[in-house]
C-alpha positions in Angstrom: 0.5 15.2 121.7 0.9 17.4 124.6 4.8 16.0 124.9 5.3 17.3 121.2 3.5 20.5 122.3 5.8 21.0 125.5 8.6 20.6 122.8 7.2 23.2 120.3 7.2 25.8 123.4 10.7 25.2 124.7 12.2 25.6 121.0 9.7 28.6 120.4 9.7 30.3 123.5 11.3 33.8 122.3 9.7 33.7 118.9 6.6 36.1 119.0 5.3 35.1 115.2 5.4 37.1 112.3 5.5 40.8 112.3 6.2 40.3 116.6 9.0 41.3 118.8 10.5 40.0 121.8 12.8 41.2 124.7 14.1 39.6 127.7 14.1 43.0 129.8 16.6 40.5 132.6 19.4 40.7 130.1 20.8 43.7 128.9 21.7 42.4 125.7 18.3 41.2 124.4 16.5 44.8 125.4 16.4 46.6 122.5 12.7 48.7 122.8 13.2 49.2 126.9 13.2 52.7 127.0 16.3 54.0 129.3 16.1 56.9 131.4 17.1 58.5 134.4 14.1 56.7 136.1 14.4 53.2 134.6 14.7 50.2 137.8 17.3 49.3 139.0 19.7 51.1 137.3 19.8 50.5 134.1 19.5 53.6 132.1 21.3 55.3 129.8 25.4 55.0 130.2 26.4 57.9 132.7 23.7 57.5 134.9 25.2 54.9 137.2 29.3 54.1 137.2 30.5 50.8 136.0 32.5 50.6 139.6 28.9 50.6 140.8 27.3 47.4 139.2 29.3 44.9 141.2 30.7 45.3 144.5 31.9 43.2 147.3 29.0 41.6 150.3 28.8 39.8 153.0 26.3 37.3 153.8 23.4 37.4 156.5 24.5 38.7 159.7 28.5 38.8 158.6 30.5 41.6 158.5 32.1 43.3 155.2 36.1 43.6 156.2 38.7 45.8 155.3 42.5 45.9 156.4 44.8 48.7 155.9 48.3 48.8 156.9 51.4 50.9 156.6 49.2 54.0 157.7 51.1 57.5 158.9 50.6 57.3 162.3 50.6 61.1 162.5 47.9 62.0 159.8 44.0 61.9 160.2 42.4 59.9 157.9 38.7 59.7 156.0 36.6 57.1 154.3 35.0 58.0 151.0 32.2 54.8 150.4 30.1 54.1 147.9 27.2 51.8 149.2 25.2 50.1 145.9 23.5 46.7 145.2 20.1 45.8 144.6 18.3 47.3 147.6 18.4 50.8 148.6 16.3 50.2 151.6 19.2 47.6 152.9 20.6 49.7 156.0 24.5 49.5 157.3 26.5 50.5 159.9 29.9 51.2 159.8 33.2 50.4 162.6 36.3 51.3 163.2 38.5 49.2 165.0 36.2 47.2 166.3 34.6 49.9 168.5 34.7 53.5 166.8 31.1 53.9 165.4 31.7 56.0 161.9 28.1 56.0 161.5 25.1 54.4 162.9 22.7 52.3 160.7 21.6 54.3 157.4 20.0 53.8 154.7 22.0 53.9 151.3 21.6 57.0 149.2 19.6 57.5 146.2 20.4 57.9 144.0 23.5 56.9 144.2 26.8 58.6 145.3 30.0 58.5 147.5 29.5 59.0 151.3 32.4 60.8 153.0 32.9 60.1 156.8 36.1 60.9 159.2 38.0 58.3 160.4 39.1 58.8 164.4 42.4 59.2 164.8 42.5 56.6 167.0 41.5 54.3 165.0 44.7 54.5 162.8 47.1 55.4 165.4 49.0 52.2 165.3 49.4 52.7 161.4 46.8 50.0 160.9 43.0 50.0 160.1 40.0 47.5 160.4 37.0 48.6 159.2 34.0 46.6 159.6 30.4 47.1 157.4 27.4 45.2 159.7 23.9 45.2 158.5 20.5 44.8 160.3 20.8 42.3 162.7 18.5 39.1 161.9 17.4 40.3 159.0 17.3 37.0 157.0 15.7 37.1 153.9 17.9 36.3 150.3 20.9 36.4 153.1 22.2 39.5 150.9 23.9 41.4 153.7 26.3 44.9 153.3 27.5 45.5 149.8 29.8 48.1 149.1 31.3 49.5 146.0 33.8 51.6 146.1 35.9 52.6 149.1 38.5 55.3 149.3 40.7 55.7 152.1 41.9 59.6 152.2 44.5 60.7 153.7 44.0 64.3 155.4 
């Protein structure tokens, strides 16, 4: 019957028959003939070619902006932003704000591969001892609503 076949399917699914094999290349874990290189998508070659700190990272949704708050600053020193920008799209561009009005860099495209970004902070920006940054991404862009996602941010003082 085609409900005892629909069964037979769901219980088999990952079973290839005799003398088969079968990965599920969406989970790291149950890949064991992907071949990992320097070149594999999205990232998943062999360990050193991508950080752990780079497979996660904080995001803000649709046209949101990605925060951060720093206080307690010297008030005297300059200051620079070290930023790593990962997730899923390399295309996905961002802009990034200071104090809600000193541009540290217009919309770019995330590097690849990968790596830190380094960008001065104006002193302004900081000379209160406190610092808002602010990540925006293409306005309107819609789709999965997947907005800025950043890594890894260091905050360097100069």
């Amino acid at each position: 019957s085609a409900r005892l076949a629909g069964i037979q399917e769901i219980l088999h699914w990952t079973d290839p028959g005799p003398g088969g094999f079968y990965d599920d290349l969406g989970d790291v874990m149950r890949q064991p003939h992907l071949v990992r290189g320097a070149g594999t998508i999205m990232g998943f070659g062999p360990a050193g070619t991508r950080r752990r700190s780079w497979w996660d990272q904080a995001e803000a949704l649709y046209d949101a902006p990605l925060r951060m708050h720093y206080s307690g600053l010297d008030t005297t020193a300059g200051y620079k932003i070290r930023v790593v920008y990962a997730g899923e799209n390399p295309r996905r561009k961002m802009r990034l704000v200071a104090g809600g009005k000193w541009e540290i860099h217009a919309l770019i495209e995330k590097p690849s591969p990968l790596r830190p970004l380094e960008f001065d902070i104006p002193h302004d920006a900081s000379e209160n001892g406190e610092l808002d940054l602010a990540w925006w991404g293409e306005p309107g862009l819609g789709g999965s609503g997947r907005g800025c996602q950043v890594s890894e941010v260091w905050l360097i003082k100069k």
